[in-house]
The first five atom37 places (N, CA, C, CB, O) and aatype in JSON, in Angstrom:
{
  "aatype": [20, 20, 20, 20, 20, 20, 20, 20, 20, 20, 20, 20, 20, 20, 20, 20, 20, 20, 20, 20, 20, 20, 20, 20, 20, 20, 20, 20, 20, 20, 20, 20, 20, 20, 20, 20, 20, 20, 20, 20, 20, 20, 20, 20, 20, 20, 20, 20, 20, 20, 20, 20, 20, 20, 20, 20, 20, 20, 20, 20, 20, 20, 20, 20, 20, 20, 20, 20, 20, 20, 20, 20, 20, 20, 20, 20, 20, 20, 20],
  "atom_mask": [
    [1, 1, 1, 1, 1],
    [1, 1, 1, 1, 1],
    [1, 1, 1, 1, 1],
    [1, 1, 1, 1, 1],
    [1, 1, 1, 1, 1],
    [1, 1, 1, 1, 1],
    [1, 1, 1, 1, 1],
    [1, 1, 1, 1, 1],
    [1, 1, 1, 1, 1],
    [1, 1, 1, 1, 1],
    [1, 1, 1, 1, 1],
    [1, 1, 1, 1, 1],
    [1, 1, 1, 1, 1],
    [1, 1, 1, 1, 1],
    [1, 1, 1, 1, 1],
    [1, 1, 1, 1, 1],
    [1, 1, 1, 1, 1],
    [1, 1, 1, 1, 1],
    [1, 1, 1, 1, 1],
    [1, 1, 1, 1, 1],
    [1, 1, 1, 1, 1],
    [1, 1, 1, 1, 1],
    [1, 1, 1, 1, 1],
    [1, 1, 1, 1, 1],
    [1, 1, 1, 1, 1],
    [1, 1, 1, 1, 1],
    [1, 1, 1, 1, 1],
    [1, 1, 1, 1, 1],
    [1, 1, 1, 1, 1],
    [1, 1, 1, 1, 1],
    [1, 1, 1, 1, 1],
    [1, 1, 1, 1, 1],
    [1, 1, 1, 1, 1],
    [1, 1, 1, 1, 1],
    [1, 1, 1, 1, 1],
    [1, 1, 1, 1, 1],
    [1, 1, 1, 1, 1],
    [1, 1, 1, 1, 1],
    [1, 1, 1, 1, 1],
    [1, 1, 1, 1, 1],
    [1, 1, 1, 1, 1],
    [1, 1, 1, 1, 1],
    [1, 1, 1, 1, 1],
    [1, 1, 1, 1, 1],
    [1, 1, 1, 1, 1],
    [1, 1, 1, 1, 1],
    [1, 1, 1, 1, 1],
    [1, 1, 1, 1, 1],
    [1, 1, 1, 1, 1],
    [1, 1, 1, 1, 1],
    [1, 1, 1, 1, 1],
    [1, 1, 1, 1, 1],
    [1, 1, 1, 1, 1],
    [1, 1, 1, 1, 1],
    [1, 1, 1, 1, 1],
    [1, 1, 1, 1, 1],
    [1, 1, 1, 1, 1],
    [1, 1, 1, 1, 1],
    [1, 1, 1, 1, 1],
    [1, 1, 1, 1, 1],
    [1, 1, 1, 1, 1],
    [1, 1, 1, 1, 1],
    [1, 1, 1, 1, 1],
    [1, 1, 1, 1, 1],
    [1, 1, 1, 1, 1],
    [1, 1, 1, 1, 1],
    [1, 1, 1, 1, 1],
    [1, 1, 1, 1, 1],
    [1, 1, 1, 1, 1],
    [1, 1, 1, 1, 1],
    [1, 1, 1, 1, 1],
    [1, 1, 1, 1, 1],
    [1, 1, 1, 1, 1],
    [1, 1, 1, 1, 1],
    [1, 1, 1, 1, 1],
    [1, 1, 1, 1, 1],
    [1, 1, 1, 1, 1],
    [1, 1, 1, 1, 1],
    [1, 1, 1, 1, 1]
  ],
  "atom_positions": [
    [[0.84, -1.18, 0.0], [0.0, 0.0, 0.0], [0.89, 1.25, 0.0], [-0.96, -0.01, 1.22], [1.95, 1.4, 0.6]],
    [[0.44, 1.85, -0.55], [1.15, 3.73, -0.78], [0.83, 4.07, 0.07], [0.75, 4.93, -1.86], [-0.29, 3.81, 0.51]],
    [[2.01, 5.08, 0.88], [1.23, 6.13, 1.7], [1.28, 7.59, 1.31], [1.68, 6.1, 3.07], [2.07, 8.44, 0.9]],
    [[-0.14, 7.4, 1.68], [-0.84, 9.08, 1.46], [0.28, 10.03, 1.86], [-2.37, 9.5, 2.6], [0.92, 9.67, 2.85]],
    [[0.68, 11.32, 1.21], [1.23, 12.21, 1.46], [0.32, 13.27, 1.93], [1.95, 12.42, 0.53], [-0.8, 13.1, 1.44]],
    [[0.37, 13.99, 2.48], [0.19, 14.71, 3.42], [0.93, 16.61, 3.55], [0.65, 13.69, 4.38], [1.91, 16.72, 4.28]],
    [[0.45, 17.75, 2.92], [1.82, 18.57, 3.04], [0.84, 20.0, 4.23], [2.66, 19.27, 0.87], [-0.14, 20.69, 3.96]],
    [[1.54, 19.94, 5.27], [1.24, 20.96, 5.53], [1.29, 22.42, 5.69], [1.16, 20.72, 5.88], [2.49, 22.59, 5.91]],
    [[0.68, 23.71, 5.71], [0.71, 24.36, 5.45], [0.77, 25.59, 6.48], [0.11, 24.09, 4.74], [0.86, 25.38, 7.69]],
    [[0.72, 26.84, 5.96], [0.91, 28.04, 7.57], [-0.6, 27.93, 7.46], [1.8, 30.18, 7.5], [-0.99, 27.95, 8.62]],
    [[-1.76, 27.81, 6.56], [-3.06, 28.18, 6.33], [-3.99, 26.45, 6.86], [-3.17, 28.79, 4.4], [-5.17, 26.2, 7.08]],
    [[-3.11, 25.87, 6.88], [-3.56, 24.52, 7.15], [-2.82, 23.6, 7.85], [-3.81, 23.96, 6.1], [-2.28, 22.71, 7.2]],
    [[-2.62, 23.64, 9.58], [-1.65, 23.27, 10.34], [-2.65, 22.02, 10.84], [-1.01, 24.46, 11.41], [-2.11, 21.55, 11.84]],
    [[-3.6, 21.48, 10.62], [-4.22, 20.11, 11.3], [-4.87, 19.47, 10.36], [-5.22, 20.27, 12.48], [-5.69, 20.1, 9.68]],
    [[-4.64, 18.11, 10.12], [-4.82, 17.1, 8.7], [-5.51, 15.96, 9.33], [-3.22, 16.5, 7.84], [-5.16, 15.78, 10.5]],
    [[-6.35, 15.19, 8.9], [-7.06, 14.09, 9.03], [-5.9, 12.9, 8.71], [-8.4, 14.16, 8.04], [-5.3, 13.02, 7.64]],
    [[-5.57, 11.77, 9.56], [-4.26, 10.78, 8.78], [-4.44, 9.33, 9.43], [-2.38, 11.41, 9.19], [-3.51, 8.55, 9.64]],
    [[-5.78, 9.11, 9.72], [-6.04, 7.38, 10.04], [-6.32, 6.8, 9.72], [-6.46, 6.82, 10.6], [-7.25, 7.2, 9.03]],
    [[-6.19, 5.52, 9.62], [-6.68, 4.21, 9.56], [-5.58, 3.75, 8.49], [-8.35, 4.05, 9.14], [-6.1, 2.82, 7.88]],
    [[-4.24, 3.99, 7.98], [-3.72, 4.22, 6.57], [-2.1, 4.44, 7.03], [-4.53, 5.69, 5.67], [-1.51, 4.67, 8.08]],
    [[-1.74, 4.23, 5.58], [-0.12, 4.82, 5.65], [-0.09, 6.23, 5.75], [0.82, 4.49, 4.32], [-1.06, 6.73, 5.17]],
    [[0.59, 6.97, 6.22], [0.9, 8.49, 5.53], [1.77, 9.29, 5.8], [0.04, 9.33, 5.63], [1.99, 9.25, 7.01]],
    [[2.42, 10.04, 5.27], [3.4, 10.96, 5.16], [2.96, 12.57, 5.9], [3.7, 11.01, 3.54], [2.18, 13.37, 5.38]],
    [[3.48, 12.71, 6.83], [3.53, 14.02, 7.14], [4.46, 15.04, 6.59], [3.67, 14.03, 8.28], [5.66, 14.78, 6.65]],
    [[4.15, 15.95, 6.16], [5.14, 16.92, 5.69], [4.81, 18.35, 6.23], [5.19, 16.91, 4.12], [3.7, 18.88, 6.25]],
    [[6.13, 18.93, 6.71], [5.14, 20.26, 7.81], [5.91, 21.35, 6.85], [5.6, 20.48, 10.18], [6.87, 21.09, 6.13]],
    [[5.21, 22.81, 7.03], [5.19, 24.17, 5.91], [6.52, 24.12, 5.61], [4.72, 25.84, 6.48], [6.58, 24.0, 4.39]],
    [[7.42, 24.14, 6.0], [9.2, 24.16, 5.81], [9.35, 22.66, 5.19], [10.3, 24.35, 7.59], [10.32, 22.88, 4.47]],
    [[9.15, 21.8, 5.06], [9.42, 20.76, 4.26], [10.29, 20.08, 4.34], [9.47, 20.95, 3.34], [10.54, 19.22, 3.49]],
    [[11.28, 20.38, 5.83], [13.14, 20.32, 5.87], [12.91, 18.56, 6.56], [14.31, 21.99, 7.44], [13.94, 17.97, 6.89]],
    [[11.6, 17.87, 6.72], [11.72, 16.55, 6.89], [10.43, 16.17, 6.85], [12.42, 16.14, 8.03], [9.65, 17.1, 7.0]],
    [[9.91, 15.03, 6.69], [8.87, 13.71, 6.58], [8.68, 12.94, 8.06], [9.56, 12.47, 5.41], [9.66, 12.55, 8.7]],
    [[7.6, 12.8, 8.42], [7.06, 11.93, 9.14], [6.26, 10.93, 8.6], [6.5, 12.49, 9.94], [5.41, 11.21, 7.76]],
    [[6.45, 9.64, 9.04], [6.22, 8.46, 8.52], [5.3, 8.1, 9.32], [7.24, 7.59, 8.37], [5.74, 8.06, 10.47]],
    [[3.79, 7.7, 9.21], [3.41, 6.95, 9.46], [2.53, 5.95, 9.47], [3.53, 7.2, 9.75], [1.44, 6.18, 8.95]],
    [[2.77, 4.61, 10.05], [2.4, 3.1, 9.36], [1.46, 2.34, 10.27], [3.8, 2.09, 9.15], [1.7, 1.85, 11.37]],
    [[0.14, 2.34, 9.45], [-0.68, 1.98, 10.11], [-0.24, 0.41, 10.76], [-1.86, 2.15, 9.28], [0.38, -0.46, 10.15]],
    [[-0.83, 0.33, 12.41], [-0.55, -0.72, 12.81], [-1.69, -1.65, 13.39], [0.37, -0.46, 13.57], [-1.56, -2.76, 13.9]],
    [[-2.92, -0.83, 13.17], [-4.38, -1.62, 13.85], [-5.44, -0.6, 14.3], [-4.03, -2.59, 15.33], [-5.5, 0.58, 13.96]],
    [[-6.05, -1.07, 14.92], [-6.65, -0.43, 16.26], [-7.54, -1.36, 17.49], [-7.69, 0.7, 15.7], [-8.03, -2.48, 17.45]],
    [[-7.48, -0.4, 18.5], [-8.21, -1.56, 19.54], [-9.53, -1.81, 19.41], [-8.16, -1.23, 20.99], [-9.97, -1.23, 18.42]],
    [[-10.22, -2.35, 19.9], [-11.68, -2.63, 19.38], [-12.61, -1.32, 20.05], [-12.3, -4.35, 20.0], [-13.78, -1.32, 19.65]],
    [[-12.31, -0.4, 20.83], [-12.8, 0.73, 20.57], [-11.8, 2.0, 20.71], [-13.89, 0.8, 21.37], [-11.39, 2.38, 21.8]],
    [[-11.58, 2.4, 19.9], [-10.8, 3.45, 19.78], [-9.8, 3.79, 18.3], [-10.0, 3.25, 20.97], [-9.27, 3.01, 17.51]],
    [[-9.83, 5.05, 18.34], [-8.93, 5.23, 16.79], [-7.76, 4.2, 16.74], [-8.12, 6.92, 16.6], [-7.2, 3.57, 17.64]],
    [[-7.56, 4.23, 15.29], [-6.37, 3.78, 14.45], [-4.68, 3.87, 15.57], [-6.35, 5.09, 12.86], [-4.66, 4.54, 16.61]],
    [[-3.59, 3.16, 15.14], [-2.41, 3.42, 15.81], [-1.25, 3.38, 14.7], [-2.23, 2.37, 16.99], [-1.67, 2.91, 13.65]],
    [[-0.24, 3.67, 14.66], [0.63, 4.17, 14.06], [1.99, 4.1, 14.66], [0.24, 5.28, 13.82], [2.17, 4.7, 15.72]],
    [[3.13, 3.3, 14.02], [4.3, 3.98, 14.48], [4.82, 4.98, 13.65], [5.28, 3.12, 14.71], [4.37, 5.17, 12.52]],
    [[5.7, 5.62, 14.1], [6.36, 6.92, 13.76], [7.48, 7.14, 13.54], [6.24, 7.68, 14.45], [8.16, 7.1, 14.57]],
    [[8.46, 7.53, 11.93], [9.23, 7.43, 11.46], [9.96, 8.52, 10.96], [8.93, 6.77, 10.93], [10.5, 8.39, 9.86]],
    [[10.09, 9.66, 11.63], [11.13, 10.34, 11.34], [12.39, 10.7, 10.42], [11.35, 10.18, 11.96], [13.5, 10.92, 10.91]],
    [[12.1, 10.73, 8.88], [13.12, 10.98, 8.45], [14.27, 9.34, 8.15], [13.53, 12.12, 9.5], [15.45, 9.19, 7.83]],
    [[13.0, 8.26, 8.51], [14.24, 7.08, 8.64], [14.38, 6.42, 10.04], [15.78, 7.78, 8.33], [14.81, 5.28, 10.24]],
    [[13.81, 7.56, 11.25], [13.95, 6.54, 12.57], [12.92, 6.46, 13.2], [14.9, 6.85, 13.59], [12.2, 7.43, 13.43]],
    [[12.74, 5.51, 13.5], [11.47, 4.94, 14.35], [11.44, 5.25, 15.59], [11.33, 3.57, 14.41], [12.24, 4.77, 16.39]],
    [[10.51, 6.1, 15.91], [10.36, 6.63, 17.3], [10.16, 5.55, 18.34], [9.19, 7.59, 17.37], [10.05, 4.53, 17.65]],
    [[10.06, 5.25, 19.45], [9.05, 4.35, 20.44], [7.97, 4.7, 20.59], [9.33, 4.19, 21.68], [7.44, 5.81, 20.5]],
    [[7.53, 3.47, 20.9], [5.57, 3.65, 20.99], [5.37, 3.9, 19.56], [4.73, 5.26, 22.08], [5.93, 3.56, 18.51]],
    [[4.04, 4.84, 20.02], [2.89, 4.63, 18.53], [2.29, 6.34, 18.95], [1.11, 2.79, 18.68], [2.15, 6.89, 20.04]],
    [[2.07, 6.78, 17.62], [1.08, 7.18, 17.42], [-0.65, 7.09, 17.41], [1.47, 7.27, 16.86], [-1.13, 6.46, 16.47]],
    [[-1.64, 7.73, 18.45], [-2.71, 7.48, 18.13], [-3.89, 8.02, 18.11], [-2.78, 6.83, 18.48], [-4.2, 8.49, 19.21]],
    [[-4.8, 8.18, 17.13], [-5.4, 8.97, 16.9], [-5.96, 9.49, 15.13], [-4.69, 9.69, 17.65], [-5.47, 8.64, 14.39]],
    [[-6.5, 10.18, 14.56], [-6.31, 10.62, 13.17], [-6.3, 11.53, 13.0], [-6.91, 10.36, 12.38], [-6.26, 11.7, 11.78]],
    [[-6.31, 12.88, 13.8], [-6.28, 14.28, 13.34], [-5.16, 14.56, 13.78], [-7.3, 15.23, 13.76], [-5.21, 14.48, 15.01]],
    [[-3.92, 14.91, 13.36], [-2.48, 15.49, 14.24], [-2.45, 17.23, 13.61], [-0.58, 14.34, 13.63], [-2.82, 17.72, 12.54]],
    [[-2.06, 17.59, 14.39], [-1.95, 19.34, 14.2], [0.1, 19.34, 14.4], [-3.19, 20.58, 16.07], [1.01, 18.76, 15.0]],
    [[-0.15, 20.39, 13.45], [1.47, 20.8, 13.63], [1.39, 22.07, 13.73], [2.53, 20.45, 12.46], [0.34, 22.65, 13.46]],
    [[3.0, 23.04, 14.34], [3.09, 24.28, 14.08], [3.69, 24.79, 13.02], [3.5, 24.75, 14.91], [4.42, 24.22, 12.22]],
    [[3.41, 25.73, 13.05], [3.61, 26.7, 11.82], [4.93, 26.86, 11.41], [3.13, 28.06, 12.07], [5.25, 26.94, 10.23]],
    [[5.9, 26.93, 12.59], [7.0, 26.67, 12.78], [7.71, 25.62, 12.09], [7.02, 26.56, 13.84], [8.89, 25.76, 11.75]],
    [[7.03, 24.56, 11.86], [7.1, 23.21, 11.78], [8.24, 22.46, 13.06], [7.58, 22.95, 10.18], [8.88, 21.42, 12.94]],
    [[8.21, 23.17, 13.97], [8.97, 22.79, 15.27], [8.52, 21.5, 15.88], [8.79, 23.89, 16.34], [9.26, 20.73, 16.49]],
    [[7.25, 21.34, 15.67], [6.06, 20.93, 16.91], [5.07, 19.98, 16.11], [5.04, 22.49, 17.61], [4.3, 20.43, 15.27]],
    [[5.13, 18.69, 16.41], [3.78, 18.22, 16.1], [3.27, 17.38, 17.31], [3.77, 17.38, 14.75], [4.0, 16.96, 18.2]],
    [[1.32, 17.08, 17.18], [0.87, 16.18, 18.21], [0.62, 14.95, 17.99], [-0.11, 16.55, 18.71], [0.03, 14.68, 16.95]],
    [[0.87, 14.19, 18.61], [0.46, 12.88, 18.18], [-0.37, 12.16, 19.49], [1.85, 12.0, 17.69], [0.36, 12.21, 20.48]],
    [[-1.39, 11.64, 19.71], [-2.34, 11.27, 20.68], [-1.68, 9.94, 21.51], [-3.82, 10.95, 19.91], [-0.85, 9.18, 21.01]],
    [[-2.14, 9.85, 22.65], [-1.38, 8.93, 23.37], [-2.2, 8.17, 23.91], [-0.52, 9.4, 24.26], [-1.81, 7.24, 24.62]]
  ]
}
């Protein structure tokens, strides 16, 4: 499966990104967030690990709406 790319923007800092592969990309563009759908529990959103440019964070991502800053300093990912 492809994953969805994703680019965000100063006008559009929070994106819909569950159940799926997808690519985060924040307004500066200077790196990619990866992430790969891994399930979900029987009630609750989608989960995700998280790939950085190439490295795999610990834990998971969870959730489907993530917001970033404008900055592109900062993103959320649900816990």
């Amino acid at each position: 499966m492809e994953s969805h790319k994703i680019q965000f923007t100063e006008k559009a800092l929070s994106h819909w990104a569950g159940m799926g592969d997808h690519v985060l990309i924040p307004p500066d563009g200077n790196y990619e967030i990866a992430l790969k759908y891994e399930g979900e529990p029987p009630h609750g959103d989608s989960y995700h690990t998280v790939i950085v440019n190439g490295r795999q964070l610990p834990g998971y991502a969870r959730g489907c709406i993530f917001p970033m800053s404008a900055c592109s300093s900062f993103v959320a990912f649900g816990c």
